[in-house]
Each structure stands twice: as structure tokens, then as C-alpha cells.
N, C-alpha and C positions, 0 to 999 in steps of 0.2 A: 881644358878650356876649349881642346877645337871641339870634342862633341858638343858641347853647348854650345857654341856657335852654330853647329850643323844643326840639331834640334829648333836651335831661335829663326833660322832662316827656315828651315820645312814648314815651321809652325806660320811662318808671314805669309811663305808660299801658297799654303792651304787656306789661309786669310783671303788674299787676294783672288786666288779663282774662285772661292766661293762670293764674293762680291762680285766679281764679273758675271757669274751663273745671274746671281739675283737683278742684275742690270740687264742682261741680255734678254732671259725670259719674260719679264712682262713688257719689253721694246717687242719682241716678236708677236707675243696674243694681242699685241695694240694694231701693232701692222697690218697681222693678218689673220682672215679666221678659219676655222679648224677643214672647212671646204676647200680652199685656196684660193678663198676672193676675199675682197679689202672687207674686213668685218665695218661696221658701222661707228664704232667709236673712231678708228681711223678716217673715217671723212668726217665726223667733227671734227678732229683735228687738223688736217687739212688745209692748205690753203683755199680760200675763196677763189678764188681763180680757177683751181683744179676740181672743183667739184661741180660736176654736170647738171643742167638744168631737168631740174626734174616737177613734170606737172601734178597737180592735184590726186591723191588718191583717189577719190570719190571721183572728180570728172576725167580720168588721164585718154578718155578716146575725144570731148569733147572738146579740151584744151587742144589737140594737135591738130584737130580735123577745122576748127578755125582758123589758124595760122601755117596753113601748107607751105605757104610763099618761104617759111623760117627754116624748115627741114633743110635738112645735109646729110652728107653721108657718114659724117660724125655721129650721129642721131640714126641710126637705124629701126629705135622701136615705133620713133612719130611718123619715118617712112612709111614702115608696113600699116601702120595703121592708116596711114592716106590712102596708100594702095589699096586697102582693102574696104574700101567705106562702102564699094559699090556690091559687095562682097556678101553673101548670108551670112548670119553668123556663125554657123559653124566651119564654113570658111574660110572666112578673115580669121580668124583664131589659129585654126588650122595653117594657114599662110604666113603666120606671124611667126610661130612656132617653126614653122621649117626653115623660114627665113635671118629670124635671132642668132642660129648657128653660125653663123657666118661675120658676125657683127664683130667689131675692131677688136683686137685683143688688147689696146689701151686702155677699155673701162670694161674690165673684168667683173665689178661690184656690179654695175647698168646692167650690163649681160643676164648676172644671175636673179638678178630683182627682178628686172622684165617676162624670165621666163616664169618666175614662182608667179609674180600678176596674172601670165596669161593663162599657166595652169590654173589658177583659180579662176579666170573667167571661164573657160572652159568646164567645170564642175559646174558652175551657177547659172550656164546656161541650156551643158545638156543633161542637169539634174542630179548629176553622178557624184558621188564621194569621190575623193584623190585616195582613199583608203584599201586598200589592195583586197579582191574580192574573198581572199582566205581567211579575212580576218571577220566574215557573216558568221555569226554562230549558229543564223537558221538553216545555215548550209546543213551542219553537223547535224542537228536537231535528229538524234533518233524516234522513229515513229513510234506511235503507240502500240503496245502490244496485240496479238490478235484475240480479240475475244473466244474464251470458251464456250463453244457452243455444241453442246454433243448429242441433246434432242433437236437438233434440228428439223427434224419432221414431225416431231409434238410440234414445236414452238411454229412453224410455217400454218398448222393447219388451226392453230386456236388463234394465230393473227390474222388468217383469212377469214375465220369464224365472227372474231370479233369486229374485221372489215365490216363484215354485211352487216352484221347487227347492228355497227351504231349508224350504218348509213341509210338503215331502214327506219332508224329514228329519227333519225333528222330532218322528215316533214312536223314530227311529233314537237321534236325539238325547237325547231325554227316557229312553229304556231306559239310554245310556250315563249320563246323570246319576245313576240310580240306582245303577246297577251296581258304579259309580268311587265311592266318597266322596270327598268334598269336599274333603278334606284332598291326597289322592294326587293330583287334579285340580290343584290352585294348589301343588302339587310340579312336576308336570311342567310346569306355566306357568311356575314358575321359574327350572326348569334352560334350557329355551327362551330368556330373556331373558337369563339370566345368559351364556347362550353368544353370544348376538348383540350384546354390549354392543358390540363396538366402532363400530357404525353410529350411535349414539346418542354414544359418546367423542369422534370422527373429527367428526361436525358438531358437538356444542359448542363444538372448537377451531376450528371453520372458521369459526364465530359471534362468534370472540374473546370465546366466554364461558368464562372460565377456573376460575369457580366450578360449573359445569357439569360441565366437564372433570374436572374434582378428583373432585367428587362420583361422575359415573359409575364411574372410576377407583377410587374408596374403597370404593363397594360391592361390584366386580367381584372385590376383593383379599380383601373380609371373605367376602361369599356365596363365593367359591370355596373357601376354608379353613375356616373355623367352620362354613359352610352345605354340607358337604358337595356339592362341585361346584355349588351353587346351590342345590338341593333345598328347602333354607329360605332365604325373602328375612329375615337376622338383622340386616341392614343397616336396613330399614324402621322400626326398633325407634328409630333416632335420627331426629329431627327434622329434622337437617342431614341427612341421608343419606335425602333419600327421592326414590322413583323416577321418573326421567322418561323422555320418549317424545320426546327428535329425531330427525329426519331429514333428507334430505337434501329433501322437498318445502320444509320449515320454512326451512331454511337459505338458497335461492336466494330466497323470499318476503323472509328479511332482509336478500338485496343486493338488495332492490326490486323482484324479479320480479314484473308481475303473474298475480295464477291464469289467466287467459286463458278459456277458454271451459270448460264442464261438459260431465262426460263420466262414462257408467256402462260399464264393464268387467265382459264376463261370468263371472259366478265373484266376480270382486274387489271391486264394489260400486261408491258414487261416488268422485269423481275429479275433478281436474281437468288442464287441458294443462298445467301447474305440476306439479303432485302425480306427475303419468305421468312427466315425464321425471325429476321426482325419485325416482319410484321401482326407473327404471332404477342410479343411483346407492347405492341401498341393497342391492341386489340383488350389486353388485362388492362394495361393504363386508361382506356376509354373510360368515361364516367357512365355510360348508356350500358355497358358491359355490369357496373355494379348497381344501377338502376334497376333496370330493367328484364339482363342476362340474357344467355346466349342461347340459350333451353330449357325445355321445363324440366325442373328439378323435383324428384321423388313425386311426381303426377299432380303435386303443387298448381294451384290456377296461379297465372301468374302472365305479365305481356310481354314472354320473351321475342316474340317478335317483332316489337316496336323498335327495339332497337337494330335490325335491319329495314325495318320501315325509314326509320332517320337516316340511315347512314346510306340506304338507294335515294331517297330523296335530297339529299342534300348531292349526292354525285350528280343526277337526272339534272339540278339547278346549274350546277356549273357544266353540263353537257355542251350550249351553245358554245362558249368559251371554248372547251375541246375541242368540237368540229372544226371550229374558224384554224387555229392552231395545225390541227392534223391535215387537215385540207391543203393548207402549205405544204407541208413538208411531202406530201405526195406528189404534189406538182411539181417541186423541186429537185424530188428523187427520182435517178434511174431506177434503184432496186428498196422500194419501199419498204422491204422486210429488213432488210440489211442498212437501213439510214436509219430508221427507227431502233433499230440496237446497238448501235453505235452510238448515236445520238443521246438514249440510256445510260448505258457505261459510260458517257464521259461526264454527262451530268451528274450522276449520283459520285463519281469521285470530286468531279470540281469541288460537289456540297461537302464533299466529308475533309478538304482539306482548305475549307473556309472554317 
């Protein structure tokens, strides 16, 4: 009998402190919170009496700075704010903050609330995040790789080549921009693209991008009909239907190819050993390629050279366009040679992983 006894009173024993645990700790997270200042549900509860008059969030410099005459030294945030009205604002902020420290250790909750306000006025006014600066991830941001460039004395001497030549065009060029308006100019840009769609249709599907597809496909149908053979892009008008630039460099980039080494092509500009061989690929997809062909075959009479008649005249068309474009970037550039290939590699990746 006395062990059950001893068992019955242990078991009460462990009854009751564990009823005390469960009393004592939510009286403690009520009182106080995890900082060591009066958490907020503790001044709800509260007497009215003990809880200090606190002004408006939105105007708390304009409430105190009208009623100076009220401040005490109970009230240390509404002082410093009096004090410092004559103050700049970085300042008075500044002033407020050194001076907080020192504020009664009676209102411990005032204290810490004042300082979080004035940290945040301090960020809203001199633009700063409270977010500690390790935590920028453009800090990290590793650079771009350097580009392969291993002809670089080919590639220097056909981008200076190509410098002069187009810039001896460009009285040529500038007479045609006046000549053509603007209008007849992005007609014949039109018909051009509308007739070469399928090198843009052909790599969509080879991308297994099927919204691509569609899309090229939807304009090709609209612009040939409504747009008289292309003449007007009527397609562009829809938001779904607007035009893009694949090709076959883009396409082999999406089975992983790397661009391999930089390369400028005289006449055709930069390049890559990616870009080159995918533009042998585009060159089959042409329609002017099975029109017209590339050479004369078996001494056949035949216009294989119309189809580089088109394909210079349609580049010569959008020439003014180029100049205005290049002309920037020359201005802009310390080392013309080297922002223009950089400028290259980063655009044809951006395109290949759009």
C-alpha cells in the first residue's frame, strides 16, 4: 500500500508542475518578447495609465513639432525631434539615434520602437535598404566569360576593312534614305522577310518550339493575303503574332553547341564558328537558293545570280538603319573592335536562350 501511495503522490507531483510549466510560460511570451522589450500584446493588456502616448505613424515628426510646450524628459523621442527640427535631415535622424540611447530605462517597448521608426526613416531618406550589403547578389554576379578570339588579326583587319567600306557608303546610303521614304523602305523589308519565312518556321520546329512554329506559320498566311505578298507586316498588329528572327546558328546553340571561337567575315560582319556554319544552313532553307540557285549548274542558262542580286539589295535597304545603330556604338566605345564583339556574343546568346 505505501508504494501506491508513493506512485499516487509522484503522479500528482508531475500533474502539478506540469500545470505550472503551462501557466508560467504563456504569462512569460505575454509579458515579454523574445528581444527583452514589452512585446505588444503586453501593452494591450496594460493598464491605460501605463501606456505612453504615442503619436500618429504617418505624421509622428509633425505631431511633436506642434506641441513642444508638452515634451518632458519622460518623452525623449518628441525631444529629439524638437531639437532637431532646425537640423538637415540626415541630421536630425542621426541626432535622434545617438541620443535614444540614453532614453529612461522605464519604457523599454518606447525605446525599441523609436529606434526601428528612426532606422526606417533613415533608409527612406537616404535611399538605402536596412538589408546588410552581403546579402546583393550582383555583388557575387560572376563575369561573363572571355571571349575566344584566336584570329584576332584576321578579325581586326576585315573590321577595319569593313569600317571604311560601309562608311564610304554612307553618302550612298544617306541619298537612298532620302530618296525612298520610309514607308516603300519597311515594304520592301517586308516582302524580303515574308518570302524567307520558312528558315525562321523550319528552326522553330527543329527547336520543338511549336508556338514559334504556329506563329511564324500565322503571319506568313496573314502577311501573304491581307498584306498583299507581305508588303504590309498586318500580322504585327496582334500581340501573339509578332515577328521573330530564328535560325539555324540559334538552333544548334539549343542542342548545346558551343559558339567556338570569333570570327569577322568580309562583307558580313561578326560571327561565330557556330553562327558560320549555321549560316550555311539558312542559306539551303532560303527559297531564292531553290529558285534561282547559288551557281550555274552543268553550264545550264539559268539566274543564279539574282538570288545574290536580292539578298545585297535587300541588306543595301536596311543599310541606313545600320549606319544610325553603328554610329552609336562607335561613339560610345573606347575600343570599337572589342565592344562590337562583345556586344555580338552577348546578343546571339541572350537570342538563343529566349
Amino acid at each position: 500500500m505505501s508504494h501506491s501511495h508513493d506512485g499516487t503522490t509522484i503522479k500528482r507531483g508531475l500533474l502539478y508542475r506540469l500545470i505550472a510549466v503551462c501557466l508560467i510560460i504563456p504569462t512569460l511570451v505575454l509579458a515579454t518578447g523574445c528581444n527583452g522589450v514589452k512585446s505588444q500584446a503586453a501593452k494591450d493588456f496594460a493598464p491605460q495609465s501605463a501606456q505612453p502616448a504615442k503619436a500618429s505613424p504617418d505624421q509622428p515628426a509633425a505631431a511633436n513639432l506642434d506641441q513642444p510646450a508638452k515634451a518632458s524628459p519622460d518623452q525623449p523621442a518628441a525631444a529629439n525631434l524638437d531639437q532637431s527640427a532646425g537640423a538637415s535631415p540626415d541630421q536630425s535622424v542621426t541626432a535622434n539615434l545617438d541620443q535614444s540611447a540614453g532614453a529612461s530605462p522605464d519604457q523599454p517597448g518606447q525605446v525599441g520602437s523609436d529606434q526601428a521608426a528612426l532606422i526606417q526613416a533613415t533608409a527612406e531618406q537616404t535611399g538605402q535598404d536596412e538589408a546588410s550589403p552581403f546579402d546583393d547578389d550582383d555583388l557575387y554576379d560572376a563575369p561573363p566569360p572571355p571571349v575566344h578570339d584566336p584570329l584576332q588579326g584576321w578579325n581586326r583587319f576585315w573590321f577595319t576593312f569593313n569600317d571604311y567600306f560601309y562608311m564610304g557608303l554612307r553618302p550612298l546610303a544617306m541619298g537612298y534614305k532620302k530618296a525612298v521614304p520610309e514607308f516603300a523602305r519597311t515594304g520592301l523589308k517586308n516582302v524580303y522577310d515574308n518570302f524567307t519565312f520558312p528558315i525562321r518556321f523550319l528552326n522553330a520546329l527543329l527547336q520543338l518550339d511549336l508556338t514559334k512554329a504556329a506563329r511564324e506559320f500565322g503571319r506568313f498566311m496573314i502577311n501573304s493575303t491581307f498584306g498583299v505578298g507581305g508588303l504590309a507586316d498586318l500580322a504585327k498588329s496582334d500581340p501573339n503574332l509578332q515577328p521573330g528572327d530564328e535560325d539555324f546558328g540559334q538552333t544548334l546553340g539549343y542542342y548545346g553547341m558551343g559558339e567556338g571561337f570569333y570570327i569577322v567575315w568580309p562583307l558580313l560582319g561578326p560571327s561565330t564558328a557556330r553562327d558560320s556554319v549555321g549560316m550555311v544552313g539558312d542559306i539551303a532553307a532560303n527559297p531564292l537558293t531553290w529558285v534561282f540557285g547559288l551557281w550555274n549548274v552543268y553550264g545550264e542558262e539559268n539566274y543564279w545570280y539574282v538570288s545574290y542580286v536580292v539578298s545585297g539589295g535587300n541588306r543595301f535597304n536596311r543599310l541606313p538603319e545600320y549606319l544610325d545603330n553603328y554610329d552609336a556604338m562607335k561613339k560610345s566605345a573606347i575600343e570599337p573592335y572589342v565592344s562590337m564583339r562583345d556586344f555580338y556574343i552577348q546578343y546571339r546568346q541572350g537570342r538563343i536562350e529566349q
